[in-house]
C-alpha positions as CSV (number, residue, x, y, z in Angstrom):
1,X,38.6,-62.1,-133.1
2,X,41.6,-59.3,-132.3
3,X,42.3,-58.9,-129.3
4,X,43.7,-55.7,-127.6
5,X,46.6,-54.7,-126.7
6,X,47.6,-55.0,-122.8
7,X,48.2,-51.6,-122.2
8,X,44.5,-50.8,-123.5
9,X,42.8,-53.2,-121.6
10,X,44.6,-52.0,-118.7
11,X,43.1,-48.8,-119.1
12,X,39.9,-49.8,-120.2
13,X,40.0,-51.7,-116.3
14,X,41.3,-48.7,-114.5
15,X,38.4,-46.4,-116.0
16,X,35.1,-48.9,-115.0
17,X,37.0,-49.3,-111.3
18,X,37.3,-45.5,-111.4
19,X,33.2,-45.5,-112.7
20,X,32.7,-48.2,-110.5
21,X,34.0,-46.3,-107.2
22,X,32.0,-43.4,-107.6
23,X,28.7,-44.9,-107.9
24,X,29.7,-47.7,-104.6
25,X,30.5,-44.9,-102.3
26,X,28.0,-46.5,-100.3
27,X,30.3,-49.7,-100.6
28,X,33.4,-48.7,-101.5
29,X,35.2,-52.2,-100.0
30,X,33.3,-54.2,-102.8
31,X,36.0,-53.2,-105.3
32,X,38.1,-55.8,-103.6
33,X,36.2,-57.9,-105.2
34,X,36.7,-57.2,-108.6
35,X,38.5,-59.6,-110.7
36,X,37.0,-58.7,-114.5
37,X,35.7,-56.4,-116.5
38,X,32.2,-58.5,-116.6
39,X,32.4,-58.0,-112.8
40,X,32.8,-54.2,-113.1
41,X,30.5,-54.0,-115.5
42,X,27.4,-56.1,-113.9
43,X,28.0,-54.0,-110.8
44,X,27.6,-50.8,-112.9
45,X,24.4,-51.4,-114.6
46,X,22.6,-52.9,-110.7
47,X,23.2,-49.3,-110.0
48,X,21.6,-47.7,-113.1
49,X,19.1,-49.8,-112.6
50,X,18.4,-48.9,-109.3
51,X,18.6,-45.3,-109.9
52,X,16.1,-45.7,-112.5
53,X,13.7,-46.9,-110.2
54,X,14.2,-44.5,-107.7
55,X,14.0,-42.0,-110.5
56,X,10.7,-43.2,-111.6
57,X,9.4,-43.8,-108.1
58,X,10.2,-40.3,-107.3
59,X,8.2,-39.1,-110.7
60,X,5.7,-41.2,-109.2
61,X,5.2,-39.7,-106.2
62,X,5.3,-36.4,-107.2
63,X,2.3,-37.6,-110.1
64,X,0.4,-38.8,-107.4
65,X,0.5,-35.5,-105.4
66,X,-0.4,-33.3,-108.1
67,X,-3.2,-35.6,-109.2
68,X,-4.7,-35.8,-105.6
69,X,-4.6,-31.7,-105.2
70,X,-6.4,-31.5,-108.5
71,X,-9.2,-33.8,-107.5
72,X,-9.5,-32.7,-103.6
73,X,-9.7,-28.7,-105.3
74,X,-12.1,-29.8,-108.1
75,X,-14.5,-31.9,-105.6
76,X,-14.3,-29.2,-103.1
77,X,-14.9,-26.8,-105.3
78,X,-18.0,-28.5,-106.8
79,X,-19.6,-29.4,-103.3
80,X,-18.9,-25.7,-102.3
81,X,-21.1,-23.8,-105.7
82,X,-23.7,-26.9,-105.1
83,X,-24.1,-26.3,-101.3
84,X,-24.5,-22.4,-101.8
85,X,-26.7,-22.9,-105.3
86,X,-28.8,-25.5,-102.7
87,X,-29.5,-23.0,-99.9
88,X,-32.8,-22.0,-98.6
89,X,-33.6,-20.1,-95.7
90,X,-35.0,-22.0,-92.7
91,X,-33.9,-25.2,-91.1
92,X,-31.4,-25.9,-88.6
93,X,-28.6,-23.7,-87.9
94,X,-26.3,-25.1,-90.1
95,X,-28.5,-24.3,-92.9
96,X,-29.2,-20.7,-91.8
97,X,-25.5,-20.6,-91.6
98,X,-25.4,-21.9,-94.9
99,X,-27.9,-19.3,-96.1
100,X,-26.2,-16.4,-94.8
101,X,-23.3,-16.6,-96.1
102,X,-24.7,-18.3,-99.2
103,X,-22.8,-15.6,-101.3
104,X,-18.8,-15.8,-99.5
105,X,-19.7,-19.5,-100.6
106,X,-20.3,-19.2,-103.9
107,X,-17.6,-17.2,-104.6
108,X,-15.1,-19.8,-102.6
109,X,-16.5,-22.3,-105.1
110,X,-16.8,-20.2,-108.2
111,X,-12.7,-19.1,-107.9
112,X,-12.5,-23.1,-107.0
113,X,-13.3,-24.0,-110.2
114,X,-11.9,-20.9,-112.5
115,X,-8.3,-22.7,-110.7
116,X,-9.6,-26.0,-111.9
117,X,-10.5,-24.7,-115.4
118,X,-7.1,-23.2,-115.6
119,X,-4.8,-26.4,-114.4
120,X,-6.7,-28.2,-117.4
121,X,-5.8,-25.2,-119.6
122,X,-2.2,-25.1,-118.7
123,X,-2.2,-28.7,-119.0
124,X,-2.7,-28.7,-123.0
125,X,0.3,-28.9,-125.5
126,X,-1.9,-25.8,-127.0
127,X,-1.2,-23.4,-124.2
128,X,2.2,-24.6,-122.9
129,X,2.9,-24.2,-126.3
130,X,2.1,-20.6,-126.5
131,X,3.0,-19.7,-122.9
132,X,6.8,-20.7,-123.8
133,X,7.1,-17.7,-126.2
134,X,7.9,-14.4,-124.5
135,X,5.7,-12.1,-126.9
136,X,2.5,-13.8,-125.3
137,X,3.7,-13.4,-122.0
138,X,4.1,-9.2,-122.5
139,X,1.1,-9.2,-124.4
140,X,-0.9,-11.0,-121.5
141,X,0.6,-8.6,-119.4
142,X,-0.1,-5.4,-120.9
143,X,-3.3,-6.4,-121.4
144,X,-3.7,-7.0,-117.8
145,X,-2.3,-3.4,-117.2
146,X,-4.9,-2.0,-119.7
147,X,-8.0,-3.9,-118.1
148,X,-6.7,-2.5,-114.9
149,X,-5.9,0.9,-115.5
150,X,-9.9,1.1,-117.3
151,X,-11.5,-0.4,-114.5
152,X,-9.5,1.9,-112.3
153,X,-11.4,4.8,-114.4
154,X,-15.2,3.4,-114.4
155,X,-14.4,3.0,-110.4
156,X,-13.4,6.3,-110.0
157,X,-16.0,7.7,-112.0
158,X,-18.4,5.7,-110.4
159,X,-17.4,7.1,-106.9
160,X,-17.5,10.6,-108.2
161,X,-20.9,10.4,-109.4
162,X,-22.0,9.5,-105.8
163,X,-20.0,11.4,-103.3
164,X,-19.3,14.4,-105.4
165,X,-15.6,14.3,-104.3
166,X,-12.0,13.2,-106.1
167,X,-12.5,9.4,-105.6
168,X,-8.7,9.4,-104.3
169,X,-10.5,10.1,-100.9
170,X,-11.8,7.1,-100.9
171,X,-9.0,5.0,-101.7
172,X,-10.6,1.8,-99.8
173,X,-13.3,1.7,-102.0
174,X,-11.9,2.3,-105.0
175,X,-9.8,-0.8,-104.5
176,X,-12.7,-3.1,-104.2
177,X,-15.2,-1.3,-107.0
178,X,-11.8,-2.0,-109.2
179,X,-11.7,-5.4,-109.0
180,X,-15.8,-5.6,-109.4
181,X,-15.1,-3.5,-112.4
182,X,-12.8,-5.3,-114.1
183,X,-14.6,-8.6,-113.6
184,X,-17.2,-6.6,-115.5
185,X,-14.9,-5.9,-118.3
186,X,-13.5,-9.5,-118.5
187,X,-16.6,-11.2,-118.3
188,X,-16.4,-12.0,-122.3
189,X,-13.4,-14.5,-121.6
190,X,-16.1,-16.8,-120.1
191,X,-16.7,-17.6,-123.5
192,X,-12.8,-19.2,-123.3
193,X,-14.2,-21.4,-120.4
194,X,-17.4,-22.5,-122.7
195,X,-15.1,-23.4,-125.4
196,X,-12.8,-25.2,-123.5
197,X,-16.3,-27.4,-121.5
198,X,-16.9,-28.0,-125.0
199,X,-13.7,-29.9,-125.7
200,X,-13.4,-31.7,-122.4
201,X,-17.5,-32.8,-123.5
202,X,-15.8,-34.3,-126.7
203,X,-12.9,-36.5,-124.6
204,X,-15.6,-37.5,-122.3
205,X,-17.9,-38.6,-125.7
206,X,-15.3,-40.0,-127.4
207,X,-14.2,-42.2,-124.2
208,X,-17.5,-43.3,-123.7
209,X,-18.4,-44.4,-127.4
210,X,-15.3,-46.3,-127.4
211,X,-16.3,-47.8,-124.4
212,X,-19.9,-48.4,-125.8
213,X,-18.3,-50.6,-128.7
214,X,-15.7,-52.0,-127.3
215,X,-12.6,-51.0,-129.0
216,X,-9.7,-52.9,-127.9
217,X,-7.7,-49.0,-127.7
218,X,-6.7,-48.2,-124.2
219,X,-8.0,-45.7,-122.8
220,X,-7.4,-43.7,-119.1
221,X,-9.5,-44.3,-116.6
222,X,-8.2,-41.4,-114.7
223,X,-8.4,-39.1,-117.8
224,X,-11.6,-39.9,-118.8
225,X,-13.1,-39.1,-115.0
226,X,-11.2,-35.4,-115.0
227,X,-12.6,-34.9,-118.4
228,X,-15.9,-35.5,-116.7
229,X,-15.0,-33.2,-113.4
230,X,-13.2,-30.6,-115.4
231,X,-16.7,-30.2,-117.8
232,X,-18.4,-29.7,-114.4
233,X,-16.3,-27.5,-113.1
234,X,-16.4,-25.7,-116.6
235,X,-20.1,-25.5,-116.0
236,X,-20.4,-24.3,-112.4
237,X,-18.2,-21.4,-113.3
238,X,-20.0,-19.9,-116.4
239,X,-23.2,-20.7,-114.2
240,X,-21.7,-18.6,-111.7
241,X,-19.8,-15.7,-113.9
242,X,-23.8,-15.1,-115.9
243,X,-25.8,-15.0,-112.6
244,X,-23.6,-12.4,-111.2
245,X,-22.6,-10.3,-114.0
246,X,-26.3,-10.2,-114.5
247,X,-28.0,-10.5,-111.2
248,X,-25.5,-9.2,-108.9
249,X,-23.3,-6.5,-110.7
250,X,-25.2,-4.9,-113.7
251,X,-24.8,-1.2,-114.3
252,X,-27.9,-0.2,-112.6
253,X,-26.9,-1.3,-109.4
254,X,-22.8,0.5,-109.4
255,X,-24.1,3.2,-107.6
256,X,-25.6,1.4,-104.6
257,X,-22.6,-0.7,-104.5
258,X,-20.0,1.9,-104.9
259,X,-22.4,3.8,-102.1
260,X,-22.2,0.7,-99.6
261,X,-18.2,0.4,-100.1
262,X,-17.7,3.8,-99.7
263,X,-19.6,4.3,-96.1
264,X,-18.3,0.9,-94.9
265,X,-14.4,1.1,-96.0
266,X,-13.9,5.2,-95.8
267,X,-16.2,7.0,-94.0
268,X,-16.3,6.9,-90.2
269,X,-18.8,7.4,-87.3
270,X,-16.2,7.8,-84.5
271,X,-15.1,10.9,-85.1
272,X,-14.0,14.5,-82.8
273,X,-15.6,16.9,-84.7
274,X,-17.9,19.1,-82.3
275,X,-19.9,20.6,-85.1
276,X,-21.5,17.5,-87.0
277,X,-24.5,15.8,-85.4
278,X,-23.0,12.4,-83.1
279,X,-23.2,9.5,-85.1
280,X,-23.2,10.9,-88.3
281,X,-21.0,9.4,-90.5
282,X,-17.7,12.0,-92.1
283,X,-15.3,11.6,-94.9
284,X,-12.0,13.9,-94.4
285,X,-11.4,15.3,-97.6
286,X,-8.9,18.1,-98.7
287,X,-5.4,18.8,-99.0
288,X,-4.8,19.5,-95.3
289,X,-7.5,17.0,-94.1
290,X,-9.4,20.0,-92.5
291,X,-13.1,19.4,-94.1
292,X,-15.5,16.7,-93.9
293,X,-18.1,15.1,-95.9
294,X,-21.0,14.5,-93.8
295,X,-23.7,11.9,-94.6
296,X,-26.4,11.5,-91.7
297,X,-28.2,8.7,-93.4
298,X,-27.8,5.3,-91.1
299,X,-26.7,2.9,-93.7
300,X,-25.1,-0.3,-92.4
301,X,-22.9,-3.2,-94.3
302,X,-22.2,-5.6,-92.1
303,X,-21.2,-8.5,-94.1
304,X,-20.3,-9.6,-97.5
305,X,-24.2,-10.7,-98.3
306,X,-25.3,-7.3,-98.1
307,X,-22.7,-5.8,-100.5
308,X,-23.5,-8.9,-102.8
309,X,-27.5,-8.1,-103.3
310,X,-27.2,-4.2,-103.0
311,X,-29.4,-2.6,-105.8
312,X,-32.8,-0.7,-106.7
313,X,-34.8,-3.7,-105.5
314,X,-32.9,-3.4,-101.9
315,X,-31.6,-0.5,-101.2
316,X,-32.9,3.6,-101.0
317,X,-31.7,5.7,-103.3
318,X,-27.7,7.3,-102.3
319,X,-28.3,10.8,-101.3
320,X,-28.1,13.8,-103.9
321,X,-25.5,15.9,-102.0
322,X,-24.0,16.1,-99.1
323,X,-22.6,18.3,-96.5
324,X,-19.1,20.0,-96.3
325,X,-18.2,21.4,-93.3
326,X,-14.8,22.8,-91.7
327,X,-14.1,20.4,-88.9
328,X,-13.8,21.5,-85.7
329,X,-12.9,20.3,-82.2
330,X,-12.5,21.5,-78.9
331,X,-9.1,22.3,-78.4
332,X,-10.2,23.8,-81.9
333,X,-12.1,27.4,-81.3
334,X,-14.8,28.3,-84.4
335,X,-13.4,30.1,-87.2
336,X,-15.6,33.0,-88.9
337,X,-13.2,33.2,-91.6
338,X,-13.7,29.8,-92.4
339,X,-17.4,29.5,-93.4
340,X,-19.2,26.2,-94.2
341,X,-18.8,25.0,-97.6
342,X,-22.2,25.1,-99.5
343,X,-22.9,22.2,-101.6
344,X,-22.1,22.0,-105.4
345,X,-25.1,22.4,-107.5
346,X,-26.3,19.1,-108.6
């Protein structure tokens, strides 16, 4: 066995101490104690070592954290479509309170577990795989812009077809009947969510067969439960998504909806004008703000419930026309050669 050369082994010792020092600097006065190369060497790997395990306790932790948030959002979640899917009128006055905002519920629990549905989907090699590639990311995005931009048109048109004015003056509105209408439009991807139940009801199978026969291959307790949680969740939310894109929001019922918004976010019963009946409800419209659109119906949307089950079955018909006047107050004297605007034909 060669030895080497002094010179080299003296450098060989000056580079560990050197190694040595910068991982002690919590004990820098243990270098005194160095007398070999086994010494300096021992000392180095007790420190990887211990960095390991802080390294791992520290993946650890952070495991644990993002496992609880999934399982306190899925539960929640679950507990939140089943309470509202539960509720009957009547009882004490939790569950009137229940009932009455049966709806606000259902959504809470229903975008609950869509954000369960997608941690599981982002979860797969599948989609990480994908996501990493930047041509999916613009293509998800101009889709999003297109599905925007069309729902944007059917809620503008559907506000037209109702009010009789540019639905820019009722920008409120047109906000809200936006989103509804590109829910609407999307309503296909649920199809996604099906698929994707469909798998997790495979795992879950598979697990459990194993289980059955009792195959000696490990399998995760853990995994095997979220499979189970994520299939319910998977079924809560296409439950949800068909009973309101066909109970709640078919086509029939956009104009009582796009009706409700529009009194409730845009029109307003406080106003100063001297010339429309007190109480009546006005929409400024115009260029210089100067007209009104009067509707004298007493319509009232007091909560998101009412919104929720607007339709035929519920609600009168919207009115046909309605009145444009000039505005007028009373520092404001009548103007002859401003007449009232007739309606348009209908």
């Amino acid at each position: 066995m060669s030895h080497q050369p002094p010179d080299r082994a003296a450098s060989y010792q000056q580079a560990l101490e050197a190694i040595a020092r910068e991982i002690a600097h919590h004990d820098p006065m243990r270098l005194e104690r160095y007398r070999t190369l086994k010494d300096l060497l021992h000392d180095i790997a007790a420190e990887a070592r211990e960095a390991g395990r802080h390294r791992r306790r520290a993946e650890m932790v952070d495991e644990l954290a993002v496992s609880s948030s999934r399982w306190v959002l899925a539960v929640l979640a679950i507990i939140l479509v089943l309470m509202a899917s539960l509720a009957r009128p009547g009882g004490d006055s939790l569950a009137t309170w229940v009932w009455n905002h049966r709806h606000a519920i259902l959504g809470c629990g229903a975008l609950g577990t869509m954000a369960v549905v997608g941690i599981s989907l982002e979860r797969t090699s599948f989609v990480r795989t994908l996501w990493g590639h930047g041509s999916v990311k613009l293509l998800v995005g101009v889709t999003i812009s297109a599905i925007l931009v069309c729902a944007s048109a059917q809620a503008s048109a559907a506000l037209n077809a109702v009010f009789q004015v540019d639905a820019s003056a009722l920008p409120y509105a047109r906000a809200i009947l936006t989103g509804v209408m590109a829910y609407k439009m999307t309503c296909w991807l649920f199809a996604i969510v099906a698929f994707f139940g469909l798998t997790h009801a495979v795992v879950l199978g598979t697990a459990l067969r194993s289980k059955v026969k009792g195959s000696d291959e490990p399998i995760s307790f853990e995994e095997t439960v979220w499979s189970g949680a994520a299939l319910v969740c998977a079924a809560c939310a296409l439950a949800v998504a068909w009973a309101a894109s066909s109970r709640y929001f078919p086509d029939d019922a956009m104009p009582y909806k796009a009706y409700r918004l529009g009194r409730a976010l845009d029109f307003d019963s406080s106003h100063t004008c001297t010339n429309v009946q007190p109480g009546a409800a006005v929409l400024f419209i115009g260029p210089d703000q100067a007209h009104v659109l009067v509707d004298e119906n007493a319509i009232d949307t007091p909560d998101l419930e009412t919104f929720v089950i607007a339709g035929p079955a519920t609600d009168a018909d919207p009115p046909k026309t309605f009145s444009r006047v000039r505005c007028q107050t009373e520092s404001q004297p009548p103007q002859s050669a401003a007449p009232e605007l007739s309606p348009p034909a209908s």
